[in-house]
N, C-alpha and C positions, 0 to 999 in steps of 0.2 A: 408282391408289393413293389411298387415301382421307388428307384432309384433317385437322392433327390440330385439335382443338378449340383457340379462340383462348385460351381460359382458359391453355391449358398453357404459350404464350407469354410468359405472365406471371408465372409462376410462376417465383420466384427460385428461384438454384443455386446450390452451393457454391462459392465463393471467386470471384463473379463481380462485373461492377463495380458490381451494385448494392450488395452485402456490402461495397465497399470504400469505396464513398461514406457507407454508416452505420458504419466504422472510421472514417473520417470525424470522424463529427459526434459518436462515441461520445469521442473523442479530447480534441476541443472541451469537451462537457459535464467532461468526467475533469478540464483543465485548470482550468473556470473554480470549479467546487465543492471541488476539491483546496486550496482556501483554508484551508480548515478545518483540515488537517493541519498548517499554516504556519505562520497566525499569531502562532499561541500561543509557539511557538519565541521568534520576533523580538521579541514583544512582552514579553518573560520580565524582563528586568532592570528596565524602564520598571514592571509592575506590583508587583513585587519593593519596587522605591524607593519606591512609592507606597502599600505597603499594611503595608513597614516588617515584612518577616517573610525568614525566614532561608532560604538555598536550597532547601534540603529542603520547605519547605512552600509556596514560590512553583513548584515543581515540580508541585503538588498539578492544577492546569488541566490541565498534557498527559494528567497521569495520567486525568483522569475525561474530555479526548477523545477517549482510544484507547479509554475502556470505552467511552462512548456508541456510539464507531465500531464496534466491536465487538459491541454489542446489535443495533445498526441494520443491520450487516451479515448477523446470520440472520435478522429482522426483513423486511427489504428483501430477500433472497432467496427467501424463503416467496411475497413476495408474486409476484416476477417467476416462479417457477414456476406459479404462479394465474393470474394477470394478463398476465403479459409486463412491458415496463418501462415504461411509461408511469405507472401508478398509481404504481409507488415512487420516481419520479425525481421526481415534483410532490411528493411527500408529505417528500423529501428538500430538495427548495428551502424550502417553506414551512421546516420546520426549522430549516435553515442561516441563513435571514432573523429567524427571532423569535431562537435562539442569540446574534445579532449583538447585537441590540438589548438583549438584556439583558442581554448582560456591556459596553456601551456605560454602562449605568445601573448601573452592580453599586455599593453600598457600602460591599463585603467583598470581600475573597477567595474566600471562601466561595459565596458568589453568583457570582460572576466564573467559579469552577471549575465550577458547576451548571449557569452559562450556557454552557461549552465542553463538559458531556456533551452538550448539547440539540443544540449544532455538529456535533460527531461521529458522533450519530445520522443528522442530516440530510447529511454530507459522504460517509456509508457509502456512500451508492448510487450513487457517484463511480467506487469501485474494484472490489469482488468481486462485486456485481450486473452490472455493464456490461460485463468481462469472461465471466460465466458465457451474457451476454446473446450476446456478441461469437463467442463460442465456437460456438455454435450456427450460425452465417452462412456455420464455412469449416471444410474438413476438410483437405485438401490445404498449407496453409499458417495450420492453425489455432493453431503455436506462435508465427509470428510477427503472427497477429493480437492473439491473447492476450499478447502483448507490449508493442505496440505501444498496446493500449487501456491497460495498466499503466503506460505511458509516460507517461499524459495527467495521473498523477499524480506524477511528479517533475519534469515540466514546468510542475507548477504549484509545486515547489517550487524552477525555477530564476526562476519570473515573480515568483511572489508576495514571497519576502523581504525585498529588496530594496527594492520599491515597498512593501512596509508599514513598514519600517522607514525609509524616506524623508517619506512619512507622520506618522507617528509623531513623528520629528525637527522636521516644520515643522507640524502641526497637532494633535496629541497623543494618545492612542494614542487615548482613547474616541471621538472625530470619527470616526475611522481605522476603528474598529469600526461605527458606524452607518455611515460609507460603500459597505463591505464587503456589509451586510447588504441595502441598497438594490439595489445593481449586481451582487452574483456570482446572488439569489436570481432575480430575471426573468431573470436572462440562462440561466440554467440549464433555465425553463420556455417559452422562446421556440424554445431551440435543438429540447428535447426533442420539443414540440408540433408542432411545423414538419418535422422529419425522421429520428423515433424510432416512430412510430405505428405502423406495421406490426410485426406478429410473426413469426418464420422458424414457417412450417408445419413438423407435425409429420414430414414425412419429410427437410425439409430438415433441422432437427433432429438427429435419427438416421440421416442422411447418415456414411456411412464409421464405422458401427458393429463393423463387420466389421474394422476397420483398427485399432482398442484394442490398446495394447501385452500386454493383461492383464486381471485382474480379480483380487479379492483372493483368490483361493481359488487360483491361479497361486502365487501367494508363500503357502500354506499357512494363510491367516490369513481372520478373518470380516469380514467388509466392516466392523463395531462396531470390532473389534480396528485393521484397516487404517487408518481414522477418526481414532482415539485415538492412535499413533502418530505421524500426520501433525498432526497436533492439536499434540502434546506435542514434536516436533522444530521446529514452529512458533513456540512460545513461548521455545524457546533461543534460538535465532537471531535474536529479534527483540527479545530482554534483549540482545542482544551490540552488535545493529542501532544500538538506540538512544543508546548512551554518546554519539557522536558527534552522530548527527543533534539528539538534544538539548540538547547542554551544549557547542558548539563555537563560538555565538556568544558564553555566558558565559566560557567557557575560555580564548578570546581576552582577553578582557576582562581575567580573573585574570592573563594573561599580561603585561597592558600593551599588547597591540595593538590594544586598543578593539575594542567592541562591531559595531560598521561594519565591520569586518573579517574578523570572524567570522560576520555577515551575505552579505558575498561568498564566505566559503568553502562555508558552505552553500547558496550558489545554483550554486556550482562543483561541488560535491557530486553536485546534482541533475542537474545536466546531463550528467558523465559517468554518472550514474544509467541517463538516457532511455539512452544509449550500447549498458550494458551488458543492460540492457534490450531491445533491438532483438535485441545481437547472441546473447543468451542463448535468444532464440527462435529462431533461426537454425540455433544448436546442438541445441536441443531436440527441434526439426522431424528432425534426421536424428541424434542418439543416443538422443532421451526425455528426458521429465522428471524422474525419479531420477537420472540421471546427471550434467545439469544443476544439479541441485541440489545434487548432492557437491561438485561443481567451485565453485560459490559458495561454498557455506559455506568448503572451505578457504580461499581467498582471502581470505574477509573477515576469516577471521583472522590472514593474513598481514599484513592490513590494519590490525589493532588494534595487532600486534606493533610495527610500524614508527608508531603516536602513541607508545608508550611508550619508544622509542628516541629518535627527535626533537620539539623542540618549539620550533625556529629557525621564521618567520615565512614564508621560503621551503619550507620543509620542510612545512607545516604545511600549504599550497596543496599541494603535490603530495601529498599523503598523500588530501587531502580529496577530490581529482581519482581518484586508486586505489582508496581509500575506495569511493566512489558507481557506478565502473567494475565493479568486484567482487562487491559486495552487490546490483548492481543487478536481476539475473536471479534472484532468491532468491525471493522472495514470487508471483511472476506462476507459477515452477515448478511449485508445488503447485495453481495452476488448471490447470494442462496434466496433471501428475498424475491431478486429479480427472477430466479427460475420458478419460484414458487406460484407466483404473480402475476406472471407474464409470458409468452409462448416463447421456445425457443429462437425460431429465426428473428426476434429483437433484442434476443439476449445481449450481443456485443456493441449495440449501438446505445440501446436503454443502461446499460452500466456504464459504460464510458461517460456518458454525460453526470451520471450518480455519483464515481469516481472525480470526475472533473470539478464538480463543488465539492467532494472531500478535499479536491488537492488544494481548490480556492483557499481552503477553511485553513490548511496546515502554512499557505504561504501568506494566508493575515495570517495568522496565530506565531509565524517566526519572525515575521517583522513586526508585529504587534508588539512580543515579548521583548524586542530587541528595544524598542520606542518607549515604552514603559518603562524598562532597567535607566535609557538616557536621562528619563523626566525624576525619577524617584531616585535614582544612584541603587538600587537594589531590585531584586529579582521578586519579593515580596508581592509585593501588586499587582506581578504579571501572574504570580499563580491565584490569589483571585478570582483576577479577569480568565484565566483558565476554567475556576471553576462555577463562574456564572453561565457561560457559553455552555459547559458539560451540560447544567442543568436545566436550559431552553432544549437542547437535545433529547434527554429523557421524558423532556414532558411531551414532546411530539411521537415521540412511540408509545409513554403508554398511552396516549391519545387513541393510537392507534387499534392498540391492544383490547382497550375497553371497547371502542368500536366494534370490534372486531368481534369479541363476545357479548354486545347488548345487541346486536346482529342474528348470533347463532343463538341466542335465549329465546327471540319471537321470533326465529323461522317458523 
C-alpha cells in the first residue's frame, strides 16, 4: 500500500479542530471590533447634552454607523472573496482606530456622525466577512458555526456597554473614544495576524456542495430576484430590530430609571442574544435557514408586543432578556441561507450586500425611532412602527417558504 503524500496530512477538513480553533479566534476578533456597534448607543445622551440637539438628530451617529457598516460590509466581502481575510480585517482595524479618534476631536455633531460612518466601515469585517469566512471551515455543523461567529458580535454588545458607559461616567466620553481607538484597533491586528493567515483551500471551500438545501431556481425564482428578496425582508426586520437596541437606554431614561439601567438592559439584551444565537444554529443545522428565520421574526414580534404592554422596571428586564433571546438567530439566518442557496465562492459578496440592507434597515429604524419619539413626545408609536415593518418581513419568508414547498409537492 502506497504512502499518501505528507502534504495531504495537512491539509484541513471540514469541521475539524483546526476549523474550531479559528471559530475560535474568529469569535475573539467579532468581540473585540463589535465595539463599534456599541458605543454609539451608550454614548447617545452624553453627546446629545453636549452638542444640545433634539433626539432625532442626536440619533443621526448610529444612523451613518449602520451605513458605514453596511458599505464596508460589500466592500470587505469583495475583498475576502479575492484575498481571503487578512487584507480586510487589517484594513478594518486601521478604520475602526482613525473612526475613534476623530469623533474623540469632533466639534459637531456633524463630524462626530462622519466619524462613526468611518467606525462602521471598519467594525463591517467584524460580522458578515468573518462569518462568510467561517462558513467555508465546516459543513457538517456550519449553522452552528455561522452562529457562533455572529455571537462574537453580541458578546461584544454584552462587554462593551457597560464598560463605556462606566467610562464615560468617570472619564468622559471623548477620553472613552481615544481609549477605544488605541486598544480595540491592535488588538484586532495582533489577533488576526497571529491565527487568521491561512485560507480554507478551494475544495475545503466547496466541501458539502452537494448537501445545499436548494438553489434559487428550486423556489422558481433568479438568483437577482432570490437576492432582492432577502435583501428587502432584511431591512424589515431590522427597522423593527432596532426600536429597542437603540432607544432602550434613552427610554429608560425618559422613564426615570436612568440611563445606567437601560445600559444593563442592553448588555442583558446581548447576552440572551449570544443565546439565541447558538441555539438558532442548532435549529438551523437540522430544519434550514428559512425556517429559522420564520421562527425569529415571529418572536421578535411577540417581543415588541409585550414593550408596548409593559413598561414596569422589572418587566422591562425581562422583555429585554426575550427581546435578545428571539431576535437573536435572525441576522446570522440569512448567512446560512446564503450558503444553502448559493455556491460558495459568492458567499462574501452575496451576504455583504444582504447585510448591507440589514444595516440600511437598523439605521432607518434608529433614526426613524428617534423621529417618531420628536413627533409624539413618546416611544409608543415608534414600537408600532416597529412592528408593522416586522410583519412585511415575515410575510416575505413565509412567502418563501410556501413556495418552496408548493415546489417540492409537484416535483
Amino acid at each position: 500500500m502506497s504512502a499518501l503524500p505528507a502534504s495531504k496530512f495537512n491539509e484541513p477538513v471540514p469541521d475539524s479542530g483546526a476549523a474550531w480553533l479559528r471559530l475560535a479566534a474568529t469569535v475573539l476578533v467579532s468581540a473585540i471590533g463589535g465595539v463599534g456597534m456599541w458605543s454609539v448607543v451608550v454614548a447617545l445622551p452624553a453627546v446629545q447634552a453636549e452638542f444640545a440637539v433634539p433626539r432625532g438628530e442626536a440619533s443621526l451617529p448610529f444612523s451613518l454607523t449602520m451605513l458605514g457598516f453596511a458599505a464596508g460590509g460589500v466592500v470587505m466581502g469583495q475583498l475576502l472573496d479575492r484575498s481571503g481575510i487578512l487584507l480586510p480585517l487589517a484594513l478594518g482595524a486601521v478604520a475602526l482606530s482613525v473612526g475613534y479618534l476623530g469623533a474623540a476631536d469632533a466639534g459637531s455633531l456633524t463630524v462626530f456622525a462622519l466619524a462613526y460612518a468611518v467606525i462602521g466601515f471598519g467594525s463591517s469585517v467584524t460580522f458578515g466577512p468573518l462569518m462568510a469566512d467561517i462558513s467555508k471551515w465546516f459543513v457538517r455543523r456550519r449553522g452552528v458555526a455561522v452562529t457562533l461567529c455572529s455571537a462574537g458580535n453580541y458578546l461584544a454588545g454584552v462587554l462593551w456597554p457597560p464598560v463605556v458607559q462606566q467610562s464615560i461616567a468617570h472619564y468622559g466620553w471623548r477620553a472613552t473614544h481615544v481609549g477605544i481607538a488605541v486598544s480595540c484597533g491592535a488588538a484586532m491586528l495582533l489577533v488576526g495576524v497571529f491565527t487568521m493567515r491561512r485560507q480554507a483551500p478551494t475544495a475545503l471551500a466547496n466541501a458539502g456542495a452537494e448537501q445545499r438545501r436548494g438553489s434559487p431556481a428550486s423556489l422558481g425564482l433568479s438568483s437577482g430576484t432570490l437576492q432582492i428578496l432577502l435583501a428587502l425582508a432584511s431591512v424589515c426586520c431590522c427597522v423593527a430590530m432596532s426600536m429597542p437596541q437603540v432607544h432602550i437606554v434613552a427610554y429608560c431614561g425618559d422613564l426615570g430609571y436612568g440611563v445606567a439601567r437601560g445600559a444593563d438592559m442592553l448588555a442583558l439584551m446581548m447576552a440572551f442574544g449570544i443565546v439565541g444565537r447558538i441555539g438558532s444554529g442548532f435549529v438551523a443545522d437540522y430544519i434550514g435557514g428559512l425556517p429559522t428565520l420564520m421562527l425569529g421574526s415571529a418572536l421578535q414580534g411577540v417581543a415588541l408586543l409585550l414593550y408596548l404592554i409593559y413598561d414596569g422596571l422589572v418587566s422591562l428586564y425581562v422583555i429585554s432578556a426575550l427581546f435578545g433571546l428571539f431576535q437573536g438567530g435572525i441576522v446570522p439566518s440569512y448567512a446560512i441561507i446564503v450558503r444553502e442557496y448559493f455556491p460558495a465562492k459568492e458567499a462574501g459578496a452575496r451576504l455583504g450586500v444582504i447585510l448591507m440592507a440589514s444595516l440600511f434597515g437598523m439605521a432607518l429604524g434608529g433614526w426613524l425611532s428617534g423621529y417618531i419619539f420628536d413627533l409624539t413626545g413618546s416611544y409608543r408609536a415608534a414600537f408600532f412602527n416597529g412592528l408593522g415593518w416586522n410583519a412585511v418581513n415575515g410575510a416575505i419568508v413565509l412567502w418563501l417558504l410556501l413556495r418552496r414547498h408548493s415546489r417540492l409537492a409537484y416535483a
